[in-house]
SEKOL-644462 format. One record per atom (N, C-alpha, C): x, y, z; residue in one letter. Coordinates in steps of 0.1 Angstrom, whole numbers, plus 5000, padded with zeros to 4 digits. Atoms other than C-alpha are relative to their C-alpha. Layout:
% SEKOL-644462
XYZA...
//
This chain:
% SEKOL-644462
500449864999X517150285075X500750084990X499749925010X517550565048X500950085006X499349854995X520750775053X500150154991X500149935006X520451105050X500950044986X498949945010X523551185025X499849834990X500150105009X522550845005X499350054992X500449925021X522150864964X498949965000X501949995000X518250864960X500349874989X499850095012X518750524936X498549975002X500850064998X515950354922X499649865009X500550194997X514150044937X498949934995X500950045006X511949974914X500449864989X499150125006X514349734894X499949855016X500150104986X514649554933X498449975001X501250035005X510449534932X500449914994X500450095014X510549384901X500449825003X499350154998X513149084913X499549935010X500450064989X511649064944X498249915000X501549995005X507849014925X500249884994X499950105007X509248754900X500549885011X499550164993X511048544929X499149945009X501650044996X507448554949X499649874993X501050095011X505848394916X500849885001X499450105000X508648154913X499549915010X500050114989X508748064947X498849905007X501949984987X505048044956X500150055015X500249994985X506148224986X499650224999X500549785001X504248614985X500350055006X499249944994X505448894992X499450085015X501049984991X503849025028X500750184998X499749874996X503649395027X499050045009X500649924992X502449595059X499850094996X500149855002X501149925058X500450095006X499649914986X501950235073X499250114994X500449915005X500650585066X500850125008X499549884999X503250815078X501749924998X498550085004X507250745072X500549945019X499350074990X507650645112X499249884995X500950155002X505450345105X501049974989X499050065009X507650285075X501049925002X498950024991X510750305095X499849845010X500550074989X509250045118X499749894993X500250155009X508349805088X501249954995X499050014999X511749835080X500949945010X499150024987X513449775110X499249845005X500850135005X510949475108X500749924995X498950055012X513349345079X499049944991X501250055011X509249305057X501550114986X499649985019X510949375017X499550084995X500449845003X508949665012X498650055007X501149934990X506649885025X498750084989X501050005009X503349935015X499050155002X500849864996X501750315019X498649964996X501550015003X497750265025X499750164999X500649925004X495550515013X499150065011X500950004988X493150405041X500750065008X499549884992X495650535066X500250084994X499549945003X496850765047X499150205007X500849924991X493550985054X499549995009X500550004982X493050905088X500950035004X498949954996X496350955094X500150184996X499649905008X496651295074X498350095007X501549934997X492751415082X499249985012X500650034989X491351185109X499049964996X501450065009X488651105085X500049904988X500150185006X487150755067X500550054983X499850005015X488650695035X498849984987X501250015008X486050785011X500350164989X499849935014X488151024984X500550135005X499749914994X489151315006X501550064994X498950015002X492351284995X500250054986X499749985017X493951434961X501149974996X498450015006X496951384939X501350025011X498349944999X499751604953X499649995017X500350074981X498451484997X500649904996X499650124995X498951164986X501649944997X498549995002X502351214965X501350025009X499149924990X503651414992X500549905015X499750094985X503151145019X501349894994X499350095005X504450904994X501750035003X498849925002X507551094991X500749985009X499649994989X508251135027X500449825006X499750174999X507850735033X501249964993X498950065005X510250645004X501450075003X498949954993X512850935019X500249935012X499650074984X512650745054X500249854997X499850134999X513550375042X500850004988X499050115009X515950125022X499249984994X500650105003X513249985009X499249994989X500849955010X511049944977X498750055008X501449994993X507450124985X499049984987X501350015008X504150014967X499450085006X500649924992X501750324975X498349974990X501349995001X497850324970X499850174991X499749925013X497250574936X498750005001X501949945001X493050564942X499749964987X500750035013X491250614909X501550044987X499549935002X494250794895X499950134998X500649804996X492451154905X499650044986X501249925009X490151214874X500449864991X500450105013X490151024836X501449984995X498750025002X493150884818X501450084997X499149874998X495251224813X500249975011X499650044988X495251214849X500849915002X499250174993X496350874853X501650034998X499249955005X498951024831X501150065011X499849964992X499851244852X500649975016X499950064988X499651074885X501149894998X498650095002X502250794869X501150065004X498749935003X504751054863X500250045018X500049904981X504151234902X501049875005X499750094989X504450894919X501549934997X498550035004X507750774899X501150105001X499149854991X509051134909X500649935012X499550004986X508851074943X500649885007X499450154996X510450714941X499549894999X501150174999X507550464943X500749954993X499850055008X508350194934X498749904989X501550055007X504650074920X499250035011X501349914992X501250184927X499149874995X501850115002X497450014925X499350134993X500649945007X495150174903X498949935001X501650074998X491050114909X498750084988X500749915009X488350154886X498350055006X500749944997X486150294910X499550224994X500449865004X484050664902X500850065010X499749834988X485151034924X499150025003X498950034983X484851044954X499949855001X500150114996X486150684956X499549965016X500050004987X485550484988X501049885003X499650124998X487350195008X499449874995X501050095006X487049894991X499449925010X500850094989X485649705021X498650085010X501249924990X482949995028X498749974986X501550025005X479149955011X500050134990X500449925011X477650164981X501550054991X498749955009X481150134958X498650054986X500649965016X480150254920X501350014991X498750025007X482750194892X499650034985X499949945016X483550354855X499849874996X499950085014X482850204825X500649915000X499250065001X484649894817X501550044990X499249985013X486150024786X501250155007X499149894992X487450344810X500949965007X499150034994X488850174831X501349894997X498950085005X490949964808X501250134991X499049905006X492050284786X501150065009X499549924986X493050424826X501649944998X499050104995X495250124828X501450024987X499349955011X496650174792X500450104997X498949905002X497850494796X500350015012X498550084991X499650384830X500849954993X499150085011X501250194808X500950064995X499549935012X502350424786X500950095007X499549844995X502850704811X501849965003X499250044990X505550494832X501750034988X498949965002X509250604826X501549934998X499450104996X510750304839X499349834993X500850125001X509749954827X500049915013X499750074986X510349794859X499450065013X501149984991X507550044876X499049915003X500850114997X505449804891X497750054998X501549945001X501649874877X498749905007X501150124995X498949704900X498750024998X501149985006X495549714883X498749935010X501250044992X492449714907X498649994998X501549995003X488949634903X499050035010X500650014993X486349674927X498349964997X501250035008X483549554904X499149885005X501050054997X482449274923X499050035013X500949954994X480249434947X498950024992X500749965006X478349634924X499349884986X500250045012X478149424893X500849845000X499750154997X479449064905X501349925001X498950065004X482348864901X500449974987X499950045011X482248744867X500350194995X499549845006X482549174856X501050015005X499250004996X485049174882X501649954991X499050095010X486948914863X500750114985X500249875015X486649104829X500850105000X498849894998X488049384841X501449994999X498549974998X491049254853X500749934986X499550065009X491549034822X500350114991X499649885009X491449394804X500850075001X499049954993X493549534827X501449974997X498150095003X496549264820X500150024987X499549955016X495949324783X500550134994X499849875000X496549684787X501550025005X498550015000X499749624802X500249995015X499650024987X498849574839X501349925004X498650144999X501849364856X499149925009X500850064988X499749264889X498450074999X501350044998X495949164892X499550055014X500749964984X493749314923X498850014998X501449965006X490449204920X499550015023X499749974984X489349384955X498849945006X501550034992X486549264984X499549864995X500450155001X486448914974X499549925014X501150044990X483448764998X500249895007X499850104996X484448405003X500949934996X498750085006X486848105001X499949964984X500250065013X485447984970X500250104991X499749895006X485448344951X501950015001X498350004994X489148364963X501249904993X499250145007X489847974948X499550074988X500449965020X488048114912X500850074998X499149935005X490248404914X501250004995X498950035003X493348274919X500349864992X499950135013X492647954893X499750064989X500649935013X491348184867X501350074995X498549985001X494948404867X501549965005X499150104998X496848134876X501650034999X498849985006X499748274852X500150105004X500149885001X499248594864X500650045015X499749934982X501048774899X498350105006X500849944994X498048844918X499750075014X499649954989X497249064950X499049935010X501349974990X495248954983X500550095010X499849884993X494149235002X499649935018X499950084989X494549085041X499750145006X500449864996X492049385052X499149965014X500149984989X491449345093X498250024999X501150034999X487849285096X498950084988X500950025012X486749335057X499449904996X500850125010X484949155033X500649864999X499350125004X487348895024X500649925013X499650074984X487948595052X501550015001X498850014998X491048575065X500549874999X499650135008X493148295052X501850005007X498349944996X496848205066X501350014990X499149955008X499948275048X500449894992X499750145007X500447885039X499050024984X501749995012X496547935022X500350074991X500149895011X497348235003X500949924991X499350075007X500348074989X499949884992X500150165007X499247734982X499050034990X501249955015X496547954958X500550114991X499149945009X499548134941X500050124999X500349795002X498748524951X501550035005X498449955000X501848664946X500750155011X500149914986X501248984972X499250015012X501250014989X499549015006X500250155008X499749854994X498949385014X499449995013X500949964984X497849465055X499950165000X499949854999X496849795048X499650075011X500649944988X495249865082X500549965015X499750034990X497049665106X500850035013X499149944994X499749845118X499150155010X501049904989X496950165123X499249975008X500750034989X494649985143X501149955009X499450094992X497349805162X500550205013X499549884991X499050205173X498550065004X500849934994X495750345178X499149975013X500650084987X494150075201X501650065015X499049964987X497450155222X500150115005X499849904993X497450495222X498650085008X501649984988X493450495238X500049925007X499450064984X494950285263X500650045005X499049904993X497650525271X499150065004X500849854999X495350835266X498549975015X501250044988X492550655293X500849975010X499350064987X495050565314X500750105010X499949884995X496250925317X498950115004X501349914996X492851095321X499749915012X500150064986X492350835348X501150035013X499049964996X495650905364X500450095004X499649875003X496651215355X501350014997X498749975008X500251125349X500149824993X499550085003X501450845329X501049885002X499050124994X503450645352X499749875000X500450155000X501750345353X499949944984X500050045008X502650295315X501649994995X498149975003X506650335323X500949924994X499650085004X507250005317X499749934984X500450025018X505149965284X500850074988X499449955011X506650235265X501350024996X498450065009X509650225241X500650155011X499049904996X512650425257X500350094996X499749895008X513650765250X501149974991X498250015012X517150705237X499649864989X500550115012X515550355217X499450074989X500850005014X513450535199X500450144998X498949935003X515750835196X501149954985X499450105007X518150565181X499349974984X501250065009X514950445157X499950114988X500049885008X514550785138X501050054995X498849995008X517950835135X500950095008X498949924995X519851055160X501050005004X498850045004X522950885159X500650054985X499549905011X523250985122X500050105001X499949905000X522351285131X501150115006X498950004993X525051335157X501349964991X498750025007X527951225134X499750084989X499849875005X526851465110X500150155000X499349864993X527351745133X501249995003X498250034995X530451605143X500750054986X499550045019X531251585103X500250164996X500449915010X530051925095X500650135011X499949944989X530652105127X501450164996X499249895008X533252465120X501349905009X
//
């Protein structure tokens, strides 16, 4: 847990070591999602190595509505922000298209290394993107979305920002474009491969034999496109990250329309006394122990 009076250091150097000892190891890195900093807190306290800000929650969380571009720059920086203030931990956050043409991207490097990130994903979907596991994607140019990637590159401040280069091109335009891209992408100066919505096991084995030498991402997306495979599988096919961007929000939301039914049935919530976390536990969880010794601390 982040204390409040702790020196804002980077962790984007910690990423980097933790990314290379993945590749070494064959053993990936599992990042959860969260989309607000208690969910962070909670990935943390987990003891997962970093925490991964989805986009997908981000606007459901933030709006209540499907991820499909709602979202702009300085919403999604701001959430970012708040996440890497509530943890130890490095965060990878979801960066979208990078919010317009490569100026932007520009731009958007500089925001998200502000606020701490420790690396982002970058997709070469059109505005208003969508989730990559939803129907009717549409994606820039090839040659756009390699320049995008090439001035990430450039923008980054740090060399040990973590740049993860996304494609979403095989829906629209197949696998073999898909490929392409990302090969343009790593020439550009990507660090990490994400070719997204990959359809079956065999797509999955091409992918990860084709950038073999390369740290690649699978997206472990809760009843998407891509089968679910277990953590041995992923490894034994050398993907060097495994994002769950959704699993933690469906997991709180199914519970709290079990609470919320159980109280309109009821009318008080007793019959859930035993389910739910404790006041003072999760008092404890957010921090009001630190908070308490720094009134003691500061007190006249």
């Amino acid at each position: 847990m982040a204390d409040l009076l702790r020196p804002r250091t980077s962790k984007k150097a910690e990423l980097r070591a933790l990314l290379d000892t993945a590749v070494r190891d064959r053993k990936p890195l599992v990042l959860p999602g969260c989309y607000d900093a208690l969910g962070a807190r909670l990935i943390e306290k987990a003891d997962f190595d970093v925490v991964y800000m989805t986009g997908f929650g981000t606007t459901a969380g933030l709006l209540g509505r499907p991820d499909v571009g709602l979202l702009g720059l300085s919403e999604m920086v701001d959430n970012a922000r708040r996440i890497v203030d509530a943890v130890d931990r490095p965060v990878v956050a979801d960066a979208d298209t990078g919010y317009g043409n490569a100026i932007n991207v520009v731009r958007t490097v500089s925001a998200y290394e502000s606020a701490g990130v420790a690396g982002i994903h970058l997709e070469d979907q059109i505005l208003p993107k969508k989730c990559g596991h939803m129907e009717g994607k549409q994606v820039v140019p090839r040659d756009e979305f390699v320049g995008k990637i090439r001035a990430a590159a450039a923008a980054r401040t740090d060399p040990d920002f973590v740049l993860i280069a996304r494609t979403d091109a095989r829906a629209p335009h197949g696998l073999d474009e898909a490929i392409a891209r990302a090969e343009g992408a790593l020439e550009a100066g990507a660090d990490v491969l994400f070719v997204e919505a990959l359809e079956n096991d065999e797509e999955i084995a091409i992918v990860s034999e084709h950038f073999a030498d390369t740290p690649t991402v699978f997206n472990w997306a809760e009843g998407g496109k891509t089968p679910p495979l277990t953590y041995d599988q992923i490894a034994e096919l050398g993907f060097a990250i495994i994002i769950m961007p959704i699993g933690t929000m469906l997991a709180a939301t199914a519970a709290m329309q079990s609470f919320l039914a159980k109280l309109k049935a009821d009318g008080t919530p007793a019959a859930f006394g035993d389910q739910l976390m404790g006041f003072s536990d999760f008092t404890d969880l957010i921090g009001l122990p630190e908070i308490n010794e720094l009134e003691a601390r500061f007190s006249g």
